[in-house]
C-alpha positions in Angstrom: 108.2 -209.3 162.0 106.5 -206.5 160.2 103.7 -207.8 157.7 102.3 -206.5 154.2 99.2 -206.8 152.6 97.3 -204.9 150.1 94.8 -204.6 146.9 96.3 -204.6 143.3 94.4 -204.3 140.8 94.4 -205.5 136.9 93.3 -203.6 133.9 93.2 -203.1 130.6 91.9 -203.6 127.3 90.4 -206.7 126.4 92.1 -210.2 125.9 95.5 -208.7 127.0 96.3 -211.7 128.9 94.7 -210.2 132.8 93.0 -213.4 133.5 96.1 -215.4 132.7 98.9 -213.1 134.9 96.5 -213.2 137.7 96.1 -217.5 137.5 99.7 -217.3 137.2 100.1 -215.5 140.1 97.8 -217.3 142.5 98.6 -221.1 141.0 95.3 -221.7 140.6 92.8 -221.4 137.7 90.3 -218.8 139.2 89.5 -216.5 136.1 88.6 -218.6 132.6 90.4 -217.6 130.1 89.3 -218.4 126.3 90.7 -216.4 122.7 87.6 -214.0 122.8 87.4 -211.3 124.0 84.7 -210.0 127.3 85.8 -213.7 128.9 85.8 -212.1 132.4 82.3 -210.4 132.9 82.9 -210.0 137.0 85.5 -208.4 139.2 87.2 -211.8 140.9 89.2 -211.4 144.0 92.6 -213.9 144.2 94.5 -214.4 147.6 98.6 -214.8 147.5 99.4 -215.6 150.7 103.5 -215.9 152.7 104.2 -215.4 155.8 104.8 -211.4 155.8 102.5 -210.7 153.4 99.0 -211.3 151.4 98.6 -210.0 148.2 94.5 -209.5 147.1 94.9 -209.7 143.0 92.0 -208.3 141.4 91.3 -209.5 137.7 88.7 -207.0 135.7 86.8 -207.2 132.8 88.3 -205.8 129.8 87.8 -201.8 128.9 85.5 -201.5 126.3 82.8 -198.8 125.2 79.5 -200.4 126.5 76.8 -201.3 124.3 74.1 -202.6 126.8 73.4 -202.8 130.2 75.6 -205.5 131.0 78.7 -204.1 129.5 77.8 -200.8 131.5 77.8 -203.2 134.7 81.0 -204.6 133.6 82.6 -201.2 133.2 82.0 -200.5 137.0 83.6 -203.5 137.9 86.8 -201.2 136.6 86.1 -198.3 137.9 86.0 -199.4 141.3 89.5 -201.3 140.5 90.6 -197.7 140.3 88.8 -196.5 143.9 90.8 -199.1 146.1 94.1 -200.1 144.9 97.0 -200.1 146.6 98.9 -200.9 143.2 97.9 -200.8 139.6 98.7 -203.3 136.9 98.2 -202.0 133.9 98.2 -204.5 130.9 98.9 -203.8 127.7 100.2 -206.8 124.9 102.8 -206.3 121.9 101.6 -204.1 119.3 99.2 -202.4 121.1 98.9 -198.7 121.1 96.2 -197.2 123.2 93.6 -198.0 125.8 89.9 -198.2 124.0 88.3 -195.3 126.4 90.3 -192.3 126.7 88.4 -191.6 130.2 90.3 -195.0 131.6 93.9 -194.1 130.0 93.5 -190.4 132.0 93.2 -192.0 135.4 95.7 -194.5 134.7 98.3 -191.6 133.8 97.3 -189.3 136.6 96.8 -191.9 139.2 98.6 -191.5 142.4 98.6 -194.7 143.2 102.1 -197.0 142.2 101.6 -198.2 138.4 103.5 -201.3 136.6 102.6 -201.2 133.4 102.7 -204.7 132.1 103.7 -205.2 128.3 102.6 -208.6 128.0 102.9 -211.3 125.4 106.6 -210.9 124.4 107.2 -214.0 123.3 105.2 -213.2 120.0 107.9 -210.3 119.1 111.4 -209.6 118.3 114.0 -207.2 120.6 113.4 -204.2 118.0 109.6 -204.3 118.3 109.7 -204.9 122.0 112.4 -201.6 122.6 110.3 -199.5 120.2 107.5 -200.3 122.7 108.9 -199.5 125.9 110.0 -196.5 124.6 105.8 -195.6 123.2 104.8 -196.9 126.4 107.4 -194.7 128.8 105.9 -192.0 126.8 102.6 -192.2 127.7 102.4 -193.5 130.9 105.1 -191.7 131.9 104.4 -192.3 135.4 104.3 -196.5 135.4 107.1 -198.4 136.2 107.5 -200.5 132.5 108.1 -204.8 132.8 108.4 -206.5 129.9 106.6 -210.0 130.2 105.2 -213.4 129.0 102.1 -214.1 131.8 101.7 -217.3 129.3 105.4 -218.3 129.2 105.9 -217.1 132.9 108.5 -215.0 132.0 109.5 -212.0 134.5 106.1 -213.0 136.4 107.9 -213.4 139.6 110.0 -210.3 139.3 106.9 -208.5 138.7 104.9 -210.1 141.9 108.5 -208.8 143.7 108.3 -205.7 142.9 104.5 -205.4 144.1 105.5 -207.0 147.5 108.1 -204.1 147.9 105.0 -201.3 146.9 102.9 -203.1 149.3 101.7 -201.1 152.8 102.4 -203.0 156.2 99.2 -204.0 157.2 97.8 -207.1 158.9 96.3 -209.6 156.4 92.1 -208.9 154.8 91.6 -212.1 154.5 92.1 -215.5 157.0 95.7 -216.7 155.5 94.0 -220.1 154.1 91.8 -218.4 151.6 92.4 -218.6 147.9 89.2 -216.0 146.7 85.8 -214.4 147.5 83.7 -216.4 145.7 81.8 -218.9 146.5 81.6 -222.1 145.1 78.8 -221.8 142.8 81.0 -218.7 141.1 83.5 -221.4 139.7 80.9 -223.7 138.6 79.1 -221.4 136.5 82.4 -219.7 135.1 83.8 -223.3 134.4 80.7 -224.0 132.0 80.5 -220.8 131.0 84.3 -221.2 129.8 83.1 -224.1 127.2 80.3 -222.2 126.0 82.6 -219.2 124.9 84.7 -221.9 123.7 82.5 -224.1 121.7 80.2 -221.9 120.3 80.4 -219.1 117.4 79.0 -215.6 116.9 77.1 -213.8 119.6 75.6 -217.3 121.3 78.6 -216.9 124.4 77.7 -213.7 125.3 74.0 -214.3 125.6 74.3 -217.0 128.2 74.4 -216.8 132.1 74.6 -219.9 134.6 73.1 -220.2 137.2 74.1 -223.4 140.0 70.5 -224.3 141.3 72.0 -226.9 143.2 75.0 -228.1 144.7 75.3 -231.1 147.2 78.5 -232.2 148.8 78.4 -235.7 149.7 82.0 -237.0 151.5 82.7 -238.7 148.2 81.0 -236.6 145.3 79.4 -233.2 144.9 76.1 -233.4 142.8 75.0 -230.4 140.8 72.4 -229.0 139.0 72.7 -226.3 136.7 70.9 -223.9 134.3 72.2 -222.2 131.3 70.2 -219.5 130.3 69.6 -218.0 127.2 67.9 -215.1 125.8 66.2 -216.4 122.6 64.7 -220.2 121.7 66.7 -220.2 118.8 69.7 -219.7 121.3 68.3 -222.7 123.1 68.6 -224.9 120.3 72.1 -224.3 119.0 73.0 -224.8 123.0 71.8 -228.2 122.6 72.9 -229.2 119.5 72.1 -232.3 117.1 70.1 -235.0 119.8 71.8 -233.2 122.5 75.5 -233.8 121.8 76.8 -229.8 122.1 75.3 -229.8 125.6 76.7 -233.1 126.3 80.1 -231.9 125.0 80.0 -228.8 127.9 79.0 -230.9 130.7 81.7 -233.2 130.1 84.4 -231.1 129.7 83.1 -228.8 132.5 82.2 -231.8 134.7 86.3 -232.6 134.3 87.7 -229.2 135.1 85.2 -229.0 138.2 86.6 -232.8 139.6 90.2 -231.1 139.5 89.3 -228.0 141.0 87.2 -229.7 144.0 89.2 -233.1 143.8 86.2 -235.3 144.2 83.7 -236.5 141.8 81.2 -234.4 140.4 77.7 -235.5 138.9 77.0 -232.5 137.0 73.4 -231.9 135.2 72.9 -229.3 132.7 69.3 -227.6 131.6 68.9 -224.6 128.8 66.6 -222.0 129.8 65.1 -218.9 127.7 65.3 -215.8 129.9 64.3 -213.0 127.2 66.9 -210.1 127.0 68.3 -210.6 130.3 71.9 -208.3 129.6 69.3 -205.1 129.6 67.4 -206.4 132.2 68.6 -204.5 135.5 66.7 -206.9 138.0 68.4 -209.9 136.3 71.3 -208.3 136.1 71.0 -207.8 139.8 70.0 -211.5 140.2 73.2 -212.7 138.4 75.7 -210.3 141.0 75.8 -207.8 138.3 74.3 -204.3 138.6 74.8 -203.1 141.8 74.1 -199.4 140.8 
């Protein structure tokens, strides 16, 4: 029996809906997903496995114009989705009209790799809105095969992982057939906290935080953990915390949760705040933090 396998590869403009096709796709919840935009920060790796064929999904950060060093870091994440890709998703949601850097949108259109542009988020329009946008979309990408979808609602998601099956190479698997990602452990527990920061806290506090797992300790019955959020500024530090420690609390508990479903054991999770002055233009801490590998 002949077997396929290959790399495709998400993209697109921020808060499209990437994170949530490519958890849809896997059936598990690897990339967070919140309502602001630059959630996904890394490029994360998820495994579909059958019997003829595994299917390496690639979700990227969102294309944006970068301001600092970090964003710039985040921006190669995408342009090596581009170098290896066996098929391109290319994201786009109702209403939209263009990608945000014009470099991007010319290797998208001239790419000899297999596109499927993906109009996402039709459930938020009617049919005359969704037919003027295929038609925009045809026009431009000229060279994508167009799907109209819902990655929330699940709609056409499985005739759209189909179709990338039949544009897959034969090839022998990349990855042993029981693994779900590349990351490690710690990956997930500092996204998973990360994920309540961006969702608890206003302004520019969630993008000036990092995690880092100092510790993690799997016991047959629980995992204990120890983690550091770090900060750039001590006024950071104190809206983090919160009133006697309650916003902090609020994180842990909700990230402690999500973690005990994803590892199905208990967790004891412990949280610090740490200043670590202008570390998103820092290239050795980006370094530290799997970020600038330039």
């Amino acid at each position: 029996m002949s077997h396929k396998a290959g790399f495709v590869n998400i993209i697109g403009n921020p808060n499209v809906g990437k994170s949530t096709l490519m958890n849809a796709f896997v059936g598990e919840k690897l990339s967070i997903i919140t309502s602001k935009a630059q959630t996904t920060r890394h490029r994360i790796l998820g495994i579909v496995n059958g019997d003829d064929f595994q299917v390496v999904l690639s979700d990227t950060p969102g294309i944006i114009k970068p301001a600092y060093e970090l964003q710039e870091s985040m921006m190669d994440f995408v342009k090596s989705a581009f170098e290896d890709a066996d098929v391109l998703l290319y994201m786009v949601e109702i209403g939209e009209k263009e990608l945000k850097d014009e470099a991007f949108f010319k290797k998208i259109t001239s790419s000899e790799t297999p596109v499927l542009l993906l109009l996402n988020k039709i459930d938020t329009s009617n049919q005359e809105q969704l037919e003027e946008q295929v038609q925009l979309w045809a026009e431009k990408v000229p060279n994508a095969e167009i799907f109209p979808i819902s990655a929330l609602e699940g709609f056409n998601v499985q005739e759209v992982f189909n179709r990338i099956i039949e544009l897959l190479p034969e090839s022998p698997a990349f990855y042993p057939k029981d693994q779900l990602t590349d990351k490690p452990e710690r990956f997930f527990i500092n996204e998973t906290i990360r994920e309540k920061i961006l969702l608890h806290y206003k302004k520019e506090i969630p993008y000036a935080v990092e995690i880092e797992t100092e510790e993690f300790l799997e016991e047959e019955n629980i995992i204990r953990i120890r983690a550091v959020i770090m900060v750039e500024r001590d006024t950071q530090k104190g809206i983090i915390i919160g009133h006697k420690g309650a916003a902090l609390k609020r994180v842990g508990m909700e990230a402690r949760r999500d973690l005990e479903a994803f590892f199905g054991k208990q967790i004891h999770l412990e949280t610090y705040v740490k200043v670590n002055k202008n570390w998103r233009s820092n290239q050795n801490q980006l370094r530290r933090f799997g970020y600038n590998q330039r």
